[in-house]
C-alpha positions as CSV (number, residue, x, y, z in Angstrom):
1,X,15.1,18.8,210.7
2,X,18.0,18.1,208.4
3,X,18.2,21.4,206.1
4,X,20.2,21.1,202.2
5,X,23.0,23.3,203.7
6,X,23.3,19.8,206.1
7,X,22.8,17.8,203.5
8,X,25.9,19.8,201.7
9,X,28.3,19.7,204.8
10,X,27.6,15.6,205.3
11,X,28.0,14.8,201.0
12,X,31.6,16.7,201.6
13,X,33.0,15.8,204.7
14,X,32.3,12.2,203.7
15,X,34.0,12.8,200.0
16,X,37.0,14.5,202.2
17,X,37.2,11.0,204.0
18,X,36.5,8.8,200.7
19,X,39.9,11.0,199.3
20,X,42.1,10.7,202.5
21,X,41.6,7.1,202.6
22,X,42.3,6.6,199.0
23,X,45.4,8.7,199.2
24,X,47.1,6.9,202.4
25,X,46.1,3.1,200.3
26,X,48.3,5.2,197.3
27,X,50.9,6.2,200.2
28,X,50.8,2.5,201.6
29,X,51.3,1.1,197.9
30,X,54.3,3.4,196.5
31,X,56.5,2.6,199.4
32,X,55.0,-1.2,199.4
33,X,56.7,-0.9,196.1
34,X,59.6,0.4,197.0
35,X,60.2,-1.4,199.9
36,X,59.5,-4.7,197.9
37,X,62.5,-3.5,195.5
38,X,65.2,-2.6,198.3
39,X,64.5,-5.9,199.3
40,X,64.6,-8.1,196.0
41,X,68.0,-6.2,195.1
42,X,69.2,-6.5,198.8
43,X,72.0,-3.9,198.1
44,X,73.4,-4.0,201.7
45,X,75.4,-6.7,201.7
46,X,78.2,-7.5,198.9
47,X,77.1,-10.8,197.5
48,X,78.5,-14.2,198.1
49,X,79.3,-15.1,195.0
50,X,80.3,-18.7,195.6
51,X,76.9,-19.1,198.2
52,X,74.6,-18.0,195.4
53,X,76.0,-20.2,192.7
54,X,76.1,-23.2,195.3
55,X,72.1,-21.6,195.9
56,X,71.2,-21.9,192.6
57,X,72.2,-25.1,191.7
58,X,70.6,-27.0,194.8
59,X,67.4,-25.1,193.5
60,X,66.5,-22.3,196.1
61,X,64.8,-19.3,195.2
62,X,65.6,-16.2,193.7
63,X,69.0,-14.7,194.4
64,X,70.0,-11.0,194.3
65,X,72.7,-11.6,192.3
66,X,71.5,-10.2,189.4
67,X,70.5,-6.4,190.5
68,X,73.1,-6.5,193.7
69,X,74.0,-2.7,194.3
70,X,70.5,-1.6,192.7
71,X,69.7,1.5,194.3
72,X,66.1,2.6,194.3
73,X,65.7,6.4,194.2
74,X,61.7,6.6,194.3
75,X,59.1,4.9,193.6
76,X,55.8,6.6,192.9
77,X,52.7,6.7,190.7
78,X,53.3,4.4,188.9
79,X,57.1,5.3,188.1
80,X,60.1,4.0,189.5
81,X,63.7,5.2,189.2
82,X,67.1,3.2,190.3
83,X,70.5,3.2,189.5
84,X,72.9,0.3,189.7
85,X,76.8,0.6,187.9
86,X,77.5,-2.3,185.7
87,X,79.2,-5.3,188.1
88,X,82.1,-7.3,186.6
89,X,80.1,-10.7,187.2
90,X,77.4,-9.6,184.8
91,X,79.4,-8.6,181.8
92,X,81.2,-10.4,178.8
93,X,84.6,-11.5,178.4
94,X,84.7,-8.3,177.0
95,X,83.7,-6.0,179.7
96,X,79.9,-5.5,178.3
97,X,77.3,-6.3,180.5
98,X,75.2,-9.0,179.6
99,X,71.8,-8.9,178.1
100,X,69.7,-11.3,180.9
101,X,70.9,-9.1,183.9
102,X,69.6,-6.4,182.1
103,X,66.2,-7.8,181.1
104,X,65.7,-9.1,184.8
105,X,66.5,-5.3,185.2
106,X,63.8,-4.5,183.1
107,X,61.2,-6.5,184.0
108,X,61.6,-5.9,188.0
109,X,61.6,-2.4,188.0
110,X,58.9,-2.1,185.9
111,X,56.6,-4.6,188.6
112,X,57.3,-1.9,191.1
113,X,56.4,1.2,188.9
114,X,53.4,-1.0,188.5
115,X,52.5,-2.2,192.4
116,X,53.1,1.6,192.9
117,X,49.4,1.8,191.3
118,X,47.8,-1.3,191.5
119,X,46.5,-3.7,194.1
120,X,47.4,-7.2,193.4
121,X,50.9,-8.5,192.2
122,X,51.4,-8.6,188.4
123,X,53.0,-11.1,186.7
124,X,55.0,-10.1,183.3
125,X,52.9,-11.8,180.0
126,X,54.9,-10.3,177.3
127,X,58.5,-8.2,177.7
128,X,60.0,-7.0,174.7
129,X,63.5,-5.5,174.7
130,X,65.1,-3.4,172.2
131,X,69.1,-2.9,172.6
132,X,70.5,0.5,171.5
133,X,74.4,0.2,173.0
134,X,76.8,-1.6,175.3
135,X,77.1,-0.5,179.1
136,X,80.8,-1.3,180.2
137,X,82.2,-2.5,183.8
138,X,81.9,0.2,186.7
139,X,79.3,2.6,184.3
140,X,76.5,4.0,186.6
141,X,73.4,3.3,184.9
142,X,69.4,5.2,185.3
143,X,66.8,3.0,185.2
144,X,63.4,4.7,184.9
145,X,60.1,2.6,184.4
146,X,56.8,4.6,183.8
147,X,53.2,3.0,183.5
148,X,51.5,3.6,180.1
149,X,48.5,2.0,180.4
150,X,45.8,-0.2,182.3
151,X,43.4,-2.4,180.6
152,X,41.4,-4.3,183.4
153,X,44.0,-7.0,184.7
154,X,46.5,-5.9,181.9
155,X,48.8,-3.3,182.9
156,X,51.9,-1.7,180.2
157,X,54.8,0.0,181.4
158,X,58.1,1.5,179.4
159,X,61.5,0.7,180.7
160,X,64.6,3.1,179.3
161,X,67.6,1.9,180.7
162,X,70.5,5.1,180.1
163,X,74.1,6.1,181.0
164,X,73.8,8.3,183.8
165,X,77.3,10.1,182.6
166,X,76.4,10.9,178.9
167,X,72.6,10.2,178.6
168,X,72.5,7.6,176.3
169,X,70.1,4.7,175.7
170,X,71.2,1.2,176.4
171,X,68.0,-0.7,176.2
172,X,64.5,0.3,175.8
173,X,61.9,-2.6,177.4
174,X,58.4,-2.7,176.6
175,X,56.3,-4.8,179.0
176,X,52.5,-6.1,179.7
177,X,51.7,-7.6,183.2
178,X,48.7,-9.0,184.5
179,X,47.1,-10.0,187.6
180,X,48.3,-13.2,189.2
181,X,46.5,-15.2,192.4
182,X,48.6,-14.4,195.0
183,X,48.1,-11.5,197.6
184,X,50.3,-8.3,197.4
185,X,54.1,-8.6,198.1
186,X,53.7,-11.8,199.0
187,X,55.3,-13.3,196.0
188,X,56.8,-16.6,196.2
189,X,60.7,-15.8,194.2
């Protein structure tokens, strides 16, 4: 005869369960996430400069190029934070680093806050980038993403980009993603 006080004991060693799997799929996803980024900005290896150009225009994939020396501190529900110092191929003639770079910055850091807290791969709908100073050659920078908000397949996240030596903001992106068809981390860049 199965008494209330069983009853009890079965309803909470099965909601134990139900929680430990749900936190080891969170622990699988934030260093998914994180793995996916070391990967992406492959910042073991100085970049051949002349092989990626040569890359690019034959028409391979994605190249590193752009966040080469990206350094990925954690990644973690649904935050990310990385550090990268401003590379002499991604600025101006004048020593300011470039606005693309930094908006590939941007948007790539902010789809790993994101696969930090989702299940499928997100792919950006709408980034918007505000610009508040210039970041010169050899600055280390702080790149922090956070996710704001989920709405079904939409997902928003806020991207400060910052001076590590004096604090202050060099761009501020504002991005939506959304579901796409392929499976997780399997993207196709």
């Amino acid at each position: 005869m199965i008494t209330s006080n069983d009853n009890a004991h079965h309803s909470q060693s099965s909601i134990e369960r139900q929680t430990e799997t749900e936190t080891e799929t969170e622990m699988s996803r934030e260093s998914d996430a994180k793995r996916w980024l070391e990967r992406v900005s492959s910042s073991s290896s100085r970049p051949d400069l002349k092989g990626i150009a040569q890359a690019a225009w034959q028409g391979s994939n994605f190249s590193p190029l752009f966040l080469y020396g990206l350094r990925v501190s954690f990644v973690s529900h649904g935050r990310a934070l990385c550090s990268i110092r401003v590379p002499p191929h991604l600025t101006d003639i004048e020593g300011n680093w470039q606005p693309g770079p930094i908006a590939l910055l941007i948007d790539m850091v902010s789809a790993a806050a994101i696969m930090s807290c989702e299940d499928t791969i997100k792919v950006t709908v709408d980034l918007n980038i505000s610009f508040f100073s210039p970041a010169k050659i050899g600055e280390e920078m702080e790149i922090e993403a956070l996710v704001l908000q989920n709405k079904g397949k939409l997902t928003g996240a806020v991207v400060e980009v910052r001076k590590k030596a004096d604090r202050n903001l060099v761009a501020v992106g504002r991005q939506w993603m959304t579901s796409s068809s392929a499976r997780p981390f399997e993207s196709k860049l």
